[in-house]
Structures are given as structure tokens and as C-alpha cells.
PyMOL commands that place a pseudoatom at each C-alpha (Angstrom):
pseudoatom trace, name=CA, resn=UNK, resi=1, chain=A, elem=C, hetatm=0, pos=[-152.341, -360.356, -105.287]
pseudoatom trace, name=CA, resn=UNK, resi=2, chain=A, elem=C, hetatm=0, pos=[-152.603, -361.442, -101.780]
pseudoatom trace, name=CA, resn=UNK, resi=3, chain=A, elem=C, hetatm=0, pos=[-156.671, -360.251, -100.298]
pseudoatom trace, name=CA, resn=UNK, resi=4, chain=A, elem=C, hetatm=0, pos=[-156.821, -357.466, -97.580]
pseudoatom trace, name=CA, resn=UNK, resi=5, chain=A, elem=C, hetatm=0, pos=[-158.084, -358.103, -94.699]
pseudoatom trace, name=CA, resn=UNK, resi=6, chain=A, elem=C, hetatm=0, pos=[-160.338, -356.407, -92.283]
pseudoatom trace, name=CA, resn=UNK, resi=7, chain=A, elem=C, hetatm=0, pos=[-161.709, -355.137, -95.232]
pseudoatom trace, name=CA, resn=UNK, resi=8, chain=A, elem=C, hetatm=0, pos=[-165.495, -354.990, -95.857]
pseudoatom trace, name=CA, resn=UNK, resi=9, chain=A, elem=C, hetatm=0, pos=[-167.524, -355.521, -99.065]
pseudoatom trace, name=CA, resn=UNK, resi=10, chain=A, elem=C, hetatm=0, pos=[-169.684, -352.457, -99.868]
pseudoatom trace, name=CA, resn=UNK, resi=11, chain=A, elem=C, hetatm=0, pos=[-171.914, -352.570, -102.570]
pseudoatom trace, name=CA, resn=UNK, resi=12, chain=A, elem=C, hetatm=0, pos=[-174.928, -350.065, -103.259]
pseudoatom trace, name=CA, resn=UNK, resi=13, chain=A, elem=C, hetatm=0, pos=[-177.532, -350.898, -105.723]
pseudoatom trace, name=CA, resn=UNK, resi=14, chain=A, elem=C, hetatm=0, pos=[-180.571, -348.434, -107.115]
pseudoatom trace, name=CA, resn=UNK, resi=15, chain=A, elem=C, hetatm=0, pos=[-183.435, -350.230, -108.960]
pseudoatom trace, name=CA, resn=UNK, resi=16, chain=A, elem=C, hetatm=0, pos=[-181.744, -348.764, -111.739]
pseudoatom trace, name=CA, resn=UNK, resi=17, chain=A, elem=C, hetatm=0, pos=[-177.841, -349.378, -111.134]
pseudoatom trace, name=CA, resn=UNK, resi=18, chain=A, elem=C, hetatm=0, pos=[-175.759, -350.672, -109.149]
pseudoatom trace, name=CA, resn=UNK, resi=19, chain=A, elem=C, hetatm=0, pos=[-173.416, -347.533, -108.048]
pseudoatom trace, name=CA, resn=UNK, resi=20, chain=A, elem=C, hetatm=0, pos=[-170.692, -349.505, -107.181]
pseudoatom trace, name=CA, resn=UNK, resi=21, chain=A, elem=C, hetatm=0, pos=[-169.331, -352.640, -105.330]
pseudoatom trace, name=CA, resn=UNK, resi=22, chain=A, elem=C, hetatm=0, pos=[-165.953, -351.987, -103.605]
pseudoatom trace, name=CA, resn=UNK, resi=23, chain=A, elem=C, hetatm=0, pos=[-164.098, -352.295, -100.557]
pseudoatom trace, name=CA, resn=UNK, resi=24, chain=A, elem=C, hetatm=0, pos=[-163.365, -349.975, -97.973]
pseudoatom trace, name=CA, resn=UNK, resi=25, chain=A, elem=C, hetatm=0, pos=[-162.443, -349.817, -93.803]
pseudoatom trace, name=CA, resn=UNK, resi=26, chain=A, elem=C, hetatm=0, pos=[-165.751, -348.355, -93.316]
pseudoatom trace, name=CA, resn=UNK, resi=27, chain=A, elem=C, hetatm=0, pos=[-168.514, -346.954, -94.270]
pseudoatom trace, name=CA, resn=UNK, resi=28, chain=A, elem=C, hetatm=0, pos=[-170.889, -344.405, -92.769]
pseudoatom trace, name=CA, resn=UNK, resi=29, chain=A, elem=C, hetatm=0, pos=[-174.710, -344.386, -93.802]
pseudoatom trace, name=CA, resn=UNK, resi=30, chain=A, elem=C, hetatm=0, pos=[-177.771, -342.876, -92.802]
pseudoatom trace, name=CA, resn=UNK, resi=31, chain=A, elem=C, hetatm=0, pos=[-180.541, -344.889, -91.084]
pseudoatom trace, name=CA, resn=UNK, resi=32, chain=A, elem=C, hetatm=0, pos=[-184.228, -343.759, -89.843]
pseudoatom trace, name=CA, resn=UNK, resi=33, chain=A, elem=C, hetatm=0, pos=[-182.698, -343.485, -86.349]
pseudoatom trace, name=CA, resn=UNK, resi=34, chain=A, elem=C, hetatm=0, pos=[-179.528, -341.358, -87.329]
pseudoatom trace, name=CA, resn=UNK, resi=35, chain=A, elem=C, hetatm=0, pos=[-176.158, -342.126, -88.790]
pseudoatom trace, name=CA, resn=UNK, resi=36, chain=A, elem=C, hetatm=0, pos=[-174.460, -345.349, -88.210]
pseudoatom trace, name=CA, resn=UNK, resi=37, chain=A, elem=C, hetatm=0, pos=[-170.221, -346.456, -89.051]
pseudoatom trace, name=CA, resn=UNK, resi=38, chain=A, elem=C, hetatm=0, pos=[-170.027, -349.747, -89.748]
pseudoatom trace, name=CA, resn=UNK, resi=39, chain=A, elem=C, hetatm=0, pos=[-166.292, -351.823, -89.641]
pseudoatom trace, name=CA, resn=UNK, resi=40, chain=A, elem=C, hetatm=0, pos=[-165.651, -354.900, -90.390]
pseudoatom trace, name=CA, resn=UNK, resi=41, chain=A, elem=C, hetatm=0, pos=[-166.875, -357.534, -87.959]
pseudoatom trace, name=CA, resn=UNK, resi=42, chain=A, elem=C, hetatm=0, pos=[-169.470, -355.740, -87.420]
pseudoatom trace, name=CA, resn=UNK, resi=43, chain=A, elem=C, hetatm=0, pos=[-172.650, -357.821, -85.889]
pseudoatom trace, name=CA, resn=UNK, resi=44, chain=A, elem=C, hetatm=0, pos=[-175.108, -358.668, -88.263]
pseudoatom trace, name=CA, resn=UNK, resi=45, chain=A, elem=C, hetatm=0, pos=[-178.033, -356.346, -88.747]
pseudoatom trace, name=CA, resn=UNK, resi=46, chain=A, elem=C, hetatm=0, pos=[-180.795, -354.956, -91.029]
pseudoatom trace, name=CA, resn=UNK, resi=47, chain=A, elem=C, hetatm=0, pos=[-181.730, -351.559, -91.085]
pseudoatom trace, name=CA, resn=UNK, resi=48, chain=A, elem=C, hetatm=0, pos=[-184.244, -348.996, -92.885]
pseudoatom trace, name=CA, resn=UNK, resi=49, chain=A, elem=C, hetatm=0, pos=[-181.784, -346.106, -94.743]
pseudoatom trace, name=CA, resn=UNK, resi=50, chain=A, elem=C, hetatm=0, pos=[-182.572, -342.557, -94.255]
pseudoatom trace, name=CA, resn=UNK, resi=51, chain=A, elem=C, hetatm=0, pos=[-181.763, -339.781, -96.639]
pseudoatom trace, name=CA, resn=UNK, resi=52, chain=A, elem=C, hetatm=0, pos=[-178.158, -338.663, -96.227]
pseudoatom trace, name=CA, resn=UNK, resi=53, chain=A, elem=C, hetatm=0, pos=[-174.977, -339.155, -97.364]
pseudoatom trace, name=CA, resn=UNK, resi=54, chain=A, elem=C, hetatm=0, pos=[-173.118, -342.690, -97.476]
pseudoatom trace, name=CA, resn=UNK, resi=55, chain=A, elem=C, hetatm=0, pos=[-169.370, -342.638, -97.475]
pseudoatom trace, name=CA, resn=UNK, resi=56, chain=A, elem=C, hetatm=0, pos=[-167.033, -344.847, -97.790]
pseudoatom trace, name=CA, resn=UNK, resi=57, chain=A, elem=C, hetatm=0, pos=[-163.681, -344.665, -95.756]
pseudoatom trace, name=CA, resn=UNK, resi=58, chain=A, elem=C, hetatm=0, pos=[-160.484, -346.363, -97.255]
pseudoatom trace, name=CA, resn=UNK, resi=59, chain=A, elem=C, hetatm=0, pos=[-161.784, -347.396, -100.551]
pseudoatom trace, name=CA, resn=UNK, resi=60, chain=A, elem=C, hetatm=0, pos=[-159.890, -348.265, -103.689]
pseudoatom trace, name=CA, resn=UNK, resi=61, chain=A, elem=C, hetatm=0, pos=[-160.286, -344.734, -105.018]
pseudoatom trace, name=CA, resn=UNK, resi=62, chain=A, elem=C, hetatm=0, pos=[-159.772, -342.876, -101.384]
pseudoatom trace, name=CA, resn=UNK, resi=63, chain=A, elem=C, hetatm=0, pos=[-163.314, -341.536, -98.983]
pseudoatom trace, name=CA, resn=UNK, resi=64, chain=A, elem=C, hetatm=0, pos=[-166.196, -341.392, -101.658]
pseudoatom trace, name=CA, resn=UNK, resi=65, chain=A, elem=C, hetatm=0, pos=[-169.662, -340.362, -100.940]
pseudoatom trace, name=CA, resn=UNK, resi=66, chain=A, elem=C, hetatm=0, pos=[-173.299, -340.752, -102.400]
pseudoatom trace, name=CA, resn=UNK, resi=67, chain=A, elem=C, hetatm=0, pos=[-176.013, -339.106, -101.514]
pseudoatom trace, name=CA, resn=UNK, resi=68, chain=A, elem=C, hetatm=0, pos=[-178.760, -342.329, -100.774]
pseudoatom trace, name=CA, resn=UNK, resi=69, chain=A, elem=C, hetatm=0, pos=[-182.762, -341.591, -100.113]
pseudoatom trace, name=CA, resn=UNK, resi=70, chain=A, elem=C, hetatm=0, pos=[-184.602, -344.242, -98.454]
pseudoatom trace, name=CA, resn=UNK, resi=71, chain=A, elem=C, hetatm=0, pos=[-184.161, -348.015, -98.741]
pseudoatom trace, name=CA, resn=UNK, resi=72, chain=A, elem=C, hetatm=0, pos=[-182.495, -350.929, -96.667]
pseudoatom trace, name=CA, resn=UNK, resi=73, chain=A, elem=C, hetatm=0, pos=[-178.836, -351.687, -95.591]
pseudoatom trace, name=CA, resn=UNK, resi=74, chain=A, elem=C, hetatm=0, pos=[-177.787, -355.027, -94.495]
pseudoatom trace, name=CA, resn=UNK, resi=75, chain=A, elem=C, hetatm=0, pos=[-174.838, -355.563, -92.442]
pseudoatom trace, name=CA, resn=UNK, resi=76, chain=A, elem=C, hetatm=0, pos=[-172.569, -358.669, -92.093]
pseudoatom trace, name=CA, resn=UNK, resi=77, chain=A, elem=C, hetatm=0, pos=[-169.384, -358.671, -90.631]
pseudoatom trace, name=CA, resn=UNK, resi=78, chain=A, elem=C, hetatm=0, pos=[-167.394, -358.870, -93.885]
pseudoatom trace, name=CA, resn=UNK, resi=79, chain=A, elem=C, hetatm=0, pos=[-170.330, -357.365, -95.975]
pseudoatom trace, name=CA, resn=UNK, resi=80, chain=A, elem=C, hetatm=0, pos=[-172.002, -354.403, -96.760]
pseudoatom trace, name=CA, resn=UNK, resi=81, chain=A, elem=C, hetatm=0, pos=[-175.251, -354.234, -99.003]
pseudoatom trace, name=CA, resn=UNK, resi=82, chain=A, elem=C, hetatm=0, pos=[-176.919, -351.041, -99.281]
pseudoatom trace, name=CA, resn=UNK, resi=83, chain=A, elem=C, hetatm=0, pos=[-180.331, -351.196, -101.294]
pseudoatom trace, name=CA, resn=UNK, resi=84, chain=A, elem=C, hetatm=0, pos=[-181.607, -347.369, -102.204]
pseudoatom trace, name=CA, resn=UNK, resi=85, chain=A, elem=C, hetatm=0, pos=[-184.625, -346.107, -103.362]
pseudoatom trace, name=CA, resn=UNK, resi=86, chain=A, elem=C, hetatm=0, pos=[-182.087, -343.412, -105.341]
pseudoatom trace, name=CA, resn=UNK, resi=87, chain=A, elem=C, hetatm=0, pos=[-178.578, -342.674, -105.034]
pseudoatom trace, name=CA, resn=UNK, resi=88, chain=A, elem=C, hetatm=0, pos=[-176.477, -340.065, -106.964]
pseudoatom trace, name=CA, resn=UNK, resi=89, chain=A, elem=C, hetatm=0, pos=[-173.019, -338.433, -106.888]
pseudoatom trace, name=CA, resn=UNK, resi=90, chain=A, elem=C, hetatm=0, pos=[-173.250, -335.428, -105.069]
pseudoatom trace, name=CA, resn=UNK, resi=91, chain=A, elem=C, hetatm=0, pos=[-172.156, -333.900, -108.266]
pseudoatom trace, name=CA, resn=UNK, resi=92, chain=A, elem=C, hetatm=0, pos=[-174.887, -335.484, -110.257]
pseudoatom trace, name=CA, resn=UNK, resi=93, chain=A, elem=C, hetatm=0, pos=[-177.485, -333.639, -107.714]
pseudoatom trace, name=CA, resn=UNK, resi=94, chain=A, elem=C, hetatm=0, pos=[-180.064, -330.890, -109.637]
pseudoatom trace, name=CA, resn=UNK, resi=95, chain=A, elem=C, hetatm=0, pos=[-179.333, -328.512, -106.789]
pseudoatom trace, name=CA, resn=UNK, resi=96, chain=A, elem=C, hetatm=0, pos=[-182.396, -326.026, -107.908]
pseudoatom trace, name=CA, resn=UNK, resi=97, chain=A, elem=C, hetatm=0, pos=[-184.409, -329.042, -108.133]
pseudoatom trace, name=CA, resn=UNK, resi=98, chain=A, elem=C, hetatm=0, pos=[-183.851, -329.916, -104.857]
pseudoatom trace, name=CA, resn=UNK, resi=99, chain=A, elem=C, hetatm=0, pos=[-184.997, -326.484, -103.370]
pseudoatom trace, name=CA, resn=UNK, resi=100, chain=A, elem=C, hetatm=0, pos=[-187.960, -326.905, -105.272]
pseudoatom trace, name=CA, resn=UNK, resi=101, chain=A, elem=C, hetatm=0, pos=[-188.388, -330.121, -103.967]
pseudoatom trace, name=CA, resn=UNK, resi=102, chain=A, elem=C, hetatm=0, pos=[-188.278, -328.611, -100.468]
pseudoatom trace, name=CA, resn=UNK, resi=103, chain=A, elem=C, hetatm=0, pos=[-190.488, -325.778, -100.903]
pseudoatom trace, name=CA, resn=UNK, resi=104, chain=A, elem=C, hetatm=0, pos=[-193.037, -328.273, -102.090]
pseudoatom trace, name=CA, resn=UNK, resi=105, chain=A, elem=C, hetatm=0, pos=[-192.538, -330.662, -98.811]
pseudoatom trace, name=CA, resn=UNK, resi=106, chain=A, elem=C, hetatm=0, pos=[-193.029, -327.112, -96.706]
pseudoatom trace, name=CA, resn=UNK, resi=107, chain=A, elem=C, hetatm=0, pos=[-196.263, -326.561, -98.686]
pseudoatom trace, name=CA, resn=UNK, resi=108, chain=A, elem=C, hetatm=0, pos=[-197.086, -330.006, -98.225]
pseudoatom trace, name=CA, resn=UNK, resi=109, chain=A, elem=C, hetatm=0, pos=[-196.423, -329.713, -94.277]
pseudoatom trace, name=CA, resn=UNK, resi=110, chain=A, elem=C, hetatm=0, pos=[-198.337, -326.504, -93.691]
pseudoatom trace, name=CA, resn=UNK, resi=111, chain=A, elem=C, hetatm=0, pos=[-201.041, -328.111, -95.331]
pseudoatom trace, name=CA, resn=UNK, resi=112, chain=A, elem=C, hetatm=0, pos=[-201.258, -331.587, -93.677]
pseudoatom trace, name=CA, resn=UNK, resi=113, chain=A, elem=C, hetatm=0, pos=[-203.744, -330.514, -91.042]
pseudoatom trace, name=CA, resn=UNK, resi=114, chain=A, elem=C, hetatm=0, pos=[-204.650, -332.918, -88.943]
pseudoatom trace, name=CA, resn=UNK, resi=115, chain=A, elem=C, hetatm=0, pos=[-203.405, -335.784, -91.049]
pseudoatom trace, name=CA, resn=UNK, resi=116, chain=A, elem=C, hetatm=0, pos=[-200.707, -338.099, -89.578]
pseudoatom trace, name=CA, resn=UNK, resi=117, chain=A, elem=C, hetatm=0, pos=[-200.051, -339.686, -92.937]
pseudoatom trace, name=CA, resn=UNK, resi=118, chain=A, elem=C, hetatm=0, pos=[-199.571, -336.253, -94.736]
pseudoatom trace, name=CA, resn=UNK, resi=119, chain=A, elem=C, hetatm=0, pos=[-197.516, -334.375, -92.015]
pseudoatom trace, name=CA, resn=UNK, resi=120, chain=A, elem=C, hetatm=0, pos=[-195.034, -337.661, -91.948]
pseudoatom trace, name=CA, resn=UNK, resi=121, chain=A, elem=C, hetatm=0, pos=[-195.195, -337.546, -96.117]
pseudoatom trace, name=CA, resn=UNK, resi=122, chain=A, elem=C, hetatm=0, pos=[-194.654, -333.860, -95.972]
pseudoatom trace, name=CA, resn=UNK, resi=123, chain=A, elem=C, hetatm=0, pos=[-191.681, -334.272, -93.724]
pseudoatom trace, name=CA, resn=UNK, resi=124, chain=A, elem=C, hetatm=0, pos=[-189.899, -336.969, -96.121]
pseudoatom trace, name=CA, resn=UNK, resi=125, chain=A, elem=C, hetatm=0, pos=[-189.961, -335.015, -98.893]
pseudoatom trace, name=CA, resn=UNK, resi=126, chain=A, elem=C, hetatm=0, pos=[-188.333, -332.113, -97.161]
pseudoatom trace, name=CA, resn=UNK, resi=127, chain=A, elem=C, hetatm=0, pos=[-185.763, -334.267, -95.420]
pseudoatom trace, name=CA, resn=UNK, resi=128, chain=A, elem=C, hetatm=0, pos=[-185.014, -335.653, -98.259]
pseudoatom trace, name=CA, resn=UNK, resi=129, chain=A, elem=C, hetatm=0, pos=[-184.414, -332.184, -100.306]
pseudoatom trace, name=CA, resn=UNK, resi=130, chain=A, elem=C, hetatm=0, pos=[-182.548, -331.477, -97.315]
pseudoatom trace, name=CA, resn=UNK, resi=131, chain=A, elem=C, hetatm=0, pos=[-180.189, -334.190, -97.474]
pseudoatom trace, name=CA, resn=UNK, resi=132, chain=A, elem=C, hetatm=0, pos=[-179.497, -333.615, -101.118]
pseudoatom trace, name=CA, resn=UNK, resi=133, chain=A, elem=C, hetatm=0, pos=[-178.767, -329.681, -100.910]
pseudoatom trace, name=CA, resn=UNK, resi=134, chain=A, elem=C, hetatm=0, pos=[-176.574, -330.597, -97.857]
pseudoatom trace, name=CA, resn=UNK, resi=135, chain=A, elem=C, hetatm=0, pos=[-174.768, -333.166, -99.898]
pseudoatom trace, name=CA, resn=UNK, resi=136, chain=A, elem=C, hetatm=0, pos=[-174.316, -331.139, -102.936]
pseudoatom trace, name=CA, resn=UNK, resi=137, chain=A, elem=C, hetatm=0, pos=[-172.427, -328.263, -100.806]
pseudoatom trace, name=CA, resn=UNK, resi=138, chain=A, elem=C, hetatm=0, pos=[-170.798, -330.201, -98.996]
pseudoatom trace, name=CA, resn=UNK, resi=139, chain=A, elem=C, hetatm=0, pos=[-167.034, -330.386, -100.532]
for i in range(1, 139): cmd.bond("trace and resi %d" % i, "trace and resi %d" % (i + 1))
show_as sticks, trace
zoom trace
């Protein structure tokens, strides 16, 4: 079978799993600074991953998505790594969990006080819960 081309490489690994390692036209992921497409050719670059959704454009199996929290990505032009802190399904998500989760980053946050390190804590947790309610009701 002859290889595609202008396809990238995408391939997102958990320290438990790797999710999957496929190709697609592009991708779309979340970094610390906001959401970023990547295509192939792309310049070479590392970034820190925000919580969000990652999804995959012209894959094997059509657009799939995965909800990602925290980790690196590294971009080559033909390549696509994305290393996660956790990444699930959006189906896979404990939706009650994750409001849980956020009421306990809002209690964290009105509690931080004065404290840099527990206001920027408190607001990781809860954009993280965020991210993963979003995801999971999202269609």
C-alpha cells in the first residue's frame, strides 16, 4: 500500500498507556497559552499541554477526540508526540466526579488567601474539572 502523504504521526501516551498512535491531517490540542492546530510541516516546537480536548482531524477512524490534562506535546513537521499527565475518552469521563472535582478546586480557590501557590493550584484543579465536564457534553 503506497504511504500518504502530508500526513502527520500522532501518538499520545499516559504513564499508563499509550492511547493511540495514528495518523491524521491535523490535530488540535490544548496548550498553557490556548489551543493550537498543528499540520504537517509544521515548524518544530515543544510545548506545555493544558487541559482540554485533543482531536484528531482525518484519522484512520474519522475526527476522534480525548480529553488530555497537563503534560508536553512535541511537534515535528511529520510528527506528533503528545505526553499527558491523563487522557481518557470523553466517554470514559466520571462526569459526577468531575463536578466534585470542581467544587473542591472552588473551595480550594476561596480559600487560597494570599497564597500564590494555592490560588494557581486551586485554579488547575478547576480548569481541569472544567475541561473534562466540557468534554464529556460535548457530542
Amino acid at each position: 500500500m503506497a504511504e500518504q502523504t502530508n500526513q502527520l504521526r500522532v501518538r499520545l501516551v499516559t504513564p499508563e498507556r499509550t492511547l493511540f498512535e495514528h495518523t491524521a491531517e491535523s490535530v488540535e490540542l490544548p496548550s498553557r497559552s490556548g489551543y493550537m492546530e498543528v499540520l504537517y510541516g509544521h515548524a518544530p516546537l515543544l510545548a506545555e499541554l493544558g487541559a482540554g480536548d485533543v482531536t484528531l482531524h482525518g484519522g484512520p477512524e474519522g475526527d476522534e477526540r480525548y480529553n488530555v490534562n497537563w503534560g508536553f506535546v512535541e511537534v515535528l513537521p511529520d510528527r506528533v508526540t503528545i505526553l499527558a499527565s491523563d487522557a481518557l475518552k470523553p466517554g470514559e469521563i466520571d462526569v459526577p466526579r468531575a463536578a466534585r472535582q470542581l467544587d473542591h478546586g472552588l473551595e480550594m480557590w476561596k480559600q487560597a488567601g494570599e497564597s500564590e501557590e494555592a490560588y494557581n493550584e486551586a485554579l488547575r484543579v478547576i480548569a481541569e474539572a472544567e475541561a473534562k465536564i466540557a468534554s464529556a457534553s460535548h457530542p
